[in-house]
N, C-alpha and C positions, 0 to 999 in steps of 0.2 A: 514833752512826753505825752503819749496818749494813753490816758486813764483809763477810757472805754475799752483799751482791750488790754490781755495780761502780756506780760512784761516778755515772756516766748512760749511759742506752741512746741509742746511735747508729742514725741512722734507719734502716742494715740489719737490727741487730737486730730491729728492730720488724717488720720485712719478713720477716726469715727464723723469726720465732718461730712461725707456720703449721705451717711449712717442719718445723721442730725440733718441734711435736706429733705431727703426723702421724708423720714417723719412730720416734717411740717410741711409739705405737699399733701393735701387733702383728697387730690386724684389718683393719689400713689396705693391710697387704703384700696380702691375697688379695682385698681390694675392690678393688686395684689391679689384679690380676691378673687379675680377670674383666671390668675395664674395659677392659682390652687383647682379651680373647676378643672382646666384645659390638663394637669399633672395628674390627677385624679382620673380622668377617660382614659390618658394615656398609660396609664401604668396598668387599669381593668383590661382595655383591650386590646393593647400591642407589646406591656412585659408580663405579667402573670396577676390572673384576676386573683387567684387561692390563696399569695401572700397578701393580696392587698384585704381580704376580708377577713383571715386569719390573723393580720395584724392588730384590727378594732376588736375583733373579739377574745384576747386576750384578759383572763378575769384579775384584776385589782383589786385591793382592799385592806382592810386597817377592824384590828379589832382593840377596845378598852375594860379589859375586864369579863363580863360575859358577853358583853354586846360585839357585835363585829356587822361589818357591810361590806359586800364582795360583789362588786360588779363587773362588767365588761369596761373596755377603754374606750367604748362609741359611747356608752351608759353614761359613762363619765364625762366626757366632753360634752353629752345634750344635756344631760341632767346635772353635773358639777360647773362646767366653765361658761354653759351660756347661762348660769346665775349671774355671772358677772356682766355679762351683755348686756343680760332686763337689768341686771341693776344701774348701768350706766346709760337704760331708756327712763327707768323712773327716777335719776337724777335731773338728766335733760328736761324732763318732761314737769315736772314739780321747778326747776329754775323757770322755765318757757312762763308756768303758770303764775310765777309769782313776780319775776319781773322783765317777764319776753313777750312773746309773739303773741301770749297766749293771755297775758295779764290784763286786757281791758276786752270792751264785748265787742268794741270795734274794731279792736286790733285780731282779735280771736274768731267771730262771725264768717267770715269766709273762707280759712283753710278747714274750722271745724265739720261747719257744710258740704266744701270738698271734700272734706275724707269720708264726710260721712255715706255722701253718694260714691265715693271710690271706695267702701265697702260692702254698701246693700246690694250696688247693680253687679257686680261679679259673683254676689250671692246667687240673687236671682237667676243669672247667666248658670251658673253651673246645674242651681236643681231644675232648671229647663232639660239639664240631660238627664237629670239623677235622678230626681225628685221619687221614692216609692222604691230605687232599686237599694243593696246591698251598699254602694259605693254613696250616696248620699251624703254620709259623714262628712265628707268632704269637702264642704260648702264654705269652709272656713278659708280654705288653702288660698284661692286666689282673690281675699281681700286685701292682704300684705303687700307691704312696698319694702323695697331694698332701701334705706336711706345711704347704704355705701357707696351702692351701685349705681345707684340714681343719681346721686349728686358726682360722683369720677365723672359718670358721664357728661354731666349739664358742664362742670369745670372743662371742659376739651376743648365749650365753646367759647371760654375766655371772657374778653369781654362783649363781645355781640350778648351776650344776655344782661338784661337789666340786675341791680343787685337785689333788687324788690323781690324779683321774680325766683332768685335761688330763697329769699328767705322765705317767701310764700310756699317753697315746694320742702323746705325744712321743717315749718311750720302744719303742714298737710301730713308730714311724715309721723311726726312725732305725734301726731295726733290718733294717726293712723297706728301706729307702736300701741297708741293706750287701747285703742279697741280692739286689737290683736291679742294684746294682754286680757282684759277683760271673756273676750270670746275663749282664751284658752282655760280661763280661770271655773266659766261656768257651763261650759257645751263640751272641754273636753276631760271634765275630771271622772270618775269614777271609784267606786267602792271607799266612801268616807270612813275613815276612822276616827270616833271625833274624840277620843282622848286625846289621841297626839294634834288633832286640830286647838283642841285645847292649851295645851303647849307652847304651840305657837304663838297663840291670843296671847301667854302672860308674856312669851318674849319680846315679843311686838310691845307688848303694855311697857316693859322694862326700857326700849329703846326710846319710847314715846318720854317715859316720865324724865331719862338721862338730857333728854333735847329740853323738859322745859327746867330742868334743876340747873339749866348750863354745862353738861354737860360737852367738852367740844373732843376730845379726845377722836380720834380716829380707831386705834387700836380696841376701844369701849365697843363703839357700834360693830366691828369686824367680829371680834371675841365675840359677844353675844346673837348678833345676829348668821352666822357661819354655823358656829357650835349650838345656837340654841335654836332659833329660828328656821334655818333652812334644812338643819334632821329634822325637827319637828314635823316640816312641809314636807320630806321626802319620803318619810313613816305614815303619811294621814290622808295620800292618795293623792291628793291635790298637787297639781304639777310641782315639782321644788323651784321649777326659773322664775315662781310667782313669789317666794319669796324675796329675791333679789326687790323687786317692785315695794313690796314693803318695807324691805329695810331702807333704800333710798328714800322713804316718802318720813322718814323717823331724823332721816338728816340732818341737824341745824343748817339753817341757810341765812344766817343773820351774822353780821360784823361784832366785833367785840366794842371795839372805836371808832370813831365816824372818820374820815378821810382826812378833813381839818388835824383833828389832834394827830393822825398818822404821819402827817408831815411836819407838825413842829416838833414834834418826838424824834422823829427817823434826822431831821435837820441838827437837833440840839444834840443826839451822839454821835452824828457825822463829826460836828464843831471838835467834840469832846474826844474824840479816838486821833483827830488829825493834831492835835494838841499834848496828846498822853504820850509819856516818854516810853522812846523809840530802844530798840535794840542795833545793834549793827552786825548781827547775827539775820538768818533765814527765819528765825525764830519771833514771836510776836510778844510783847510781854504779857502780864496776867490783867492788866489795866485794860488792855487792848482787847484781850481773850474776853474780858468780864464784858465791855462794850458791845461786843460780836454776839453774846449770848441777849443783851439785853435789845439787840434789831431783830433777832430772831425772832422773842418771844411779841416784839412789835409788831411784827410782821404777819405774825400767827393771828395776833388778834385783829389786823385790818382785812382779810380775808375771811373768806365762810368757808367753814370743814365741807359744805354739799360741792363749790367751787374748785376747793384742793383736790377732791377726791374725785372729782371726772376728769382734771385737767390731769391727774400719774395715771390714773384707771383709760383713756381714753386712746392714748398708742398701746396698751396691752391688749384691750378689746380689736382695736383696727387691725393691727400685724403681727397678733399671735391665735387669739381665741377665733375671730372670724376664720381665716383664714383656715384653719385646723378644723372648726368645723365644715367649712367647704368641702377639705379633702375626703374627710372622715364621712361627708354622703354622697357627695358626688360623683360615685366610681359607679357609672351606669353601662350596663353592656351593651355595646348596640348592635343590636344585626337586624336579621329583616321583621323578625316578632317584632321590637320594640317600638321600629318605625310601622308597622303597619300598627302597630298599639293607638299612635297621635290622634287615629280616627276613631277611637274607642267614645265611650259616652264620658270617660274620666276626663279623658285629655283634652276633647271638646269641651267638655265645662271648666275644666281651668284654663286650658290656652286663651279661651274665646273673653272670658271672663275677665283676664288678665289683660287682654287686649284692648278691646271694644268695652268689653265694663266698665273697665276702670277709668278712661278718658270719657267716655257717656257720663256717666256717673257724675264726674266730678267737674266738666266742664257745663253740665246741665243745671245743676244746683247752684254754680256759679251764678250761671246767667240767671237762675231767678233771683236769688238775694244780690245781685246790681241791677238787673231790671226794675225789684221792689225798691230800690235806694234803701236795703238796711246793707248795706256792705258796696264796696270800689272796688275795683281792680287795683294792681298792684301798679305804681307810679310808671310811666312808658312801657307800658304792658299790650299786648293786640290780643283779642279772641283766639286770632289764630296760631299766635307762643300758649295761651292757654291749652288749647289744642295737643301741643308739642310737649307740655307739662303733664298732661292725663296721660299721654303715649308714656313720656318718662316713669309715671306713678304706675305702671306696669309692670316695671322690673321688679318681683316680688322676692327673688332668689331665698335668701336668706329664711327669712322670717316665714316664709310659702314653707320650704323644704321641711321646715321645723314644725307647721300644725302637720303636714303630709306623715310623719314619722307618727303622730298621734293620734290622724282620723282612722287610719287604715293598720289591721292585719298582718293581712298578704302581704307578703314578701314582691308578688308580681304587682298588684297594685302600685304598689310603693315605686319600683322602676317604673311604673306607666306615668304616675303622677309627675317623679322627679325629673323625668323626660321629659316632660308637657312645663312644666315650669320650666327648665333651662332653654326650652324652644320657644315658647312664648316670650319670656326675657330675653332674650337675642334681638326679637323682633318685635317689640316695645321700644327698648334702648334704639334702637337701628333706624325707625321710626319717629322717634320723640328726635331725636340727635338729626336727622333731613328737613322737620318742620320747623325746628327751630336756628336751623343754620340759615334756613333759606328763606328764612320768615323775619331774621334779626340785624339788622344796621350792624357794622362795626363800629 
């Protein structure tokens, strides 16, 4: 008899087993992603634009007592569900910090460097067009990297890429996430309300003190930081996706039991359940049932609640939230305005930014911190897969779209920017993905 699998597959199984590849295919999240872009053009400009934008703007809401909040369903999705997204970047990013990529100054010194040039020099790049006009605000948009789209891509090329090299361009990302967060947090907030900033402070304080009382509860931090923490943020002006960032950084991310005792534990009621008398029924007895409850709560404590919660949070963010936000901006019209728009002073400062920035940037910082000897290259790595890495750290899709909805106004803006980002990221990807094929040994 074979243990490792169950005794027969039921015909959901058979049905969801698709279902369960795809999700643990990591290249499948930004195939996804671009299949929302590619649904999105096509339904603005070849079945009807008026449903598709009459659909987002649809108003939702909930009221408790006097209070009530009514928004639009675009409203909701940037401002409700991609809380979830910053919260599943400042999970990543507080683990990276505490025992990743990010956790020594040696291991951290040269993606931090990279990002940091793949966010000044597309600064730079842009207010070379902007600088003094109207559209300025903008400066922010093409410092962003897609880490979805970025990494589907780099995954296509299997293994010709070193695995050094995706963790350095993960490592860059999430680096790249904090300073994204950061720049939205204090260049795009406006009109502070500090009572309810206030608010916020004691829920934050509430989340902090649950993490060091021991708190591990999952449903603690949700309740309080959902219901207290992110109305607080979304009443006090300051963007609400900034709270998601806070509540992840209040996480516990420490084990209850160290590894050792998790296995003579999990070992001594394996002993104990194979030993406890059996039923000859479908049924388990309560000896057995009691056993099952008692791995569980073993189980609970050999794990970190910051762990649990990215690894269920992390196929809803890939192939529901992302994606939905894709759809929900990406319905660009295109005719002969939009394309003669690319040569605007917008779209030259993001495309160009995004392009040429972003790989200048981050392969120039590079080379000084391994020129200085404070930082290496990543193990079988060449200058010119670096190269192919700045191209890839281009695709800004996501996270660009998202300060673009913030910097600007205008409605026309907004189409000229999110067209210069979907074009620029085309030919990034397209770019990074030829340097790096052709640059990498199988």
């Amino acid at each position: 008899m074979n243990f490792l699998k169950p005794n027969h597959k039921t015909p959901l199984d058979v049905l969801l087993k698709p279902v369960d590849n795809l999700l643990k295919n990591k290249a499948s999240s930004g195939i996804l992603l671009f299949v929302a872009v590619i649904i999105a053009l096509i339904w603005v400009n070849l079945i009807d634009a008026e449903s598709y934008h009459h659909l987002w703007e649809n108003v939702i809401g909930f009221s408790v007592g006097s209070f009530s909040i009514e928004k639009s369903l675009h409203y909701w999705i940037n401002d409700g569900l991609m809380t979830i997204f910053f919260f599943t970047i400042g999970l990543e990013i507080k683990r990276e910090i505490m025992a990743g990529d990010l956790s020594s100054l040696k291991k951290a010194s040269l993606p931090i460097a990279a990002a940091i040039g793949g966010m000044v020099f597309p600064a730079i790049v842009y207010l070379a067009f902007n600088n003094g006009t109207p559209s300025e605000s903008g400066w922010g948009i093409p410092m962003a990297t897609d880490i979805a789209f970025s990494l589907g891509v780099l995954s296509l090329l299997g293994k010709r890429i070193p695995l050094a090299l995706k963790v350095f361009l993960t490592a860059l990302a999430i680096v790249d996430d904090l300073g994204a967060v950061l720049v939205i947090a204090f260049f795009y907030t406006e009109n502070l309300y500090i009572n309810f900033l206030e608010w916020g402070g004691i829920f934050f304080l509430i989340l902090v003190i649950g993490n060091l009382i021991g708190v591990r509860k999952s449903g603690f931090y949700i309740l309080i930081g959902a219901c207290g923490l992110w109305i607080a943020f979304l009443l006090s002006g300051v963007h609400a996706t900034l709270a998601g960032v806070l509540i992840a950084a209040a996480i516990p991310a420490r084990v209850k039991i160290d590894e050792r005792f998790f296995l003579k534990k999990l070992n001594f009621l394996i002993d104990k359940f194979e030993h406890a008398k059996r039923t000859d029924s479908s049924f388990i007895t309560e000896e057995q049932q009691d056993i099952l409850e008692q791995m569980k709560v073993t189980r609970a404590m050999a794990e970190t609640p910051l762990q649990k919660m990215e690894h269920a949070l992390n196929p809803i963010v890939a192939y529901l939230i992302l994606p939905l936000f894709a759809l929900s901006n990406a319905g660009i019209v295109i005719n002969s305005e939009i394309i003669y728009s690319l040569f605007s002073d917008v779209s030259l400062g993001i495309g160009l930014g995004l392009i040429l920035g972003k790989s200048l940037g981050i392969v120039l910082l590079s080379y000084i911190l391994v020129k200085l000897k404070i930082s290496f290259l990543p193990p079988n790595t060449s200058w010119v897969q670096m190269i192919g890495i700045g191209l890839m750290a281009g695709i800004g899709f996501t996270m660009s779209i998202f300060i673009s909805e913030l910097a600007f106004t205008d409605p026309i803006v907004k189409e000229q920017a999110k067209m210069a980002i979907l074009v620029a990221s085309i030919i990034s990807g397209l770019a990074g993905y030829l340097v790096l094929k052709f640059s990498s040994r199988a």
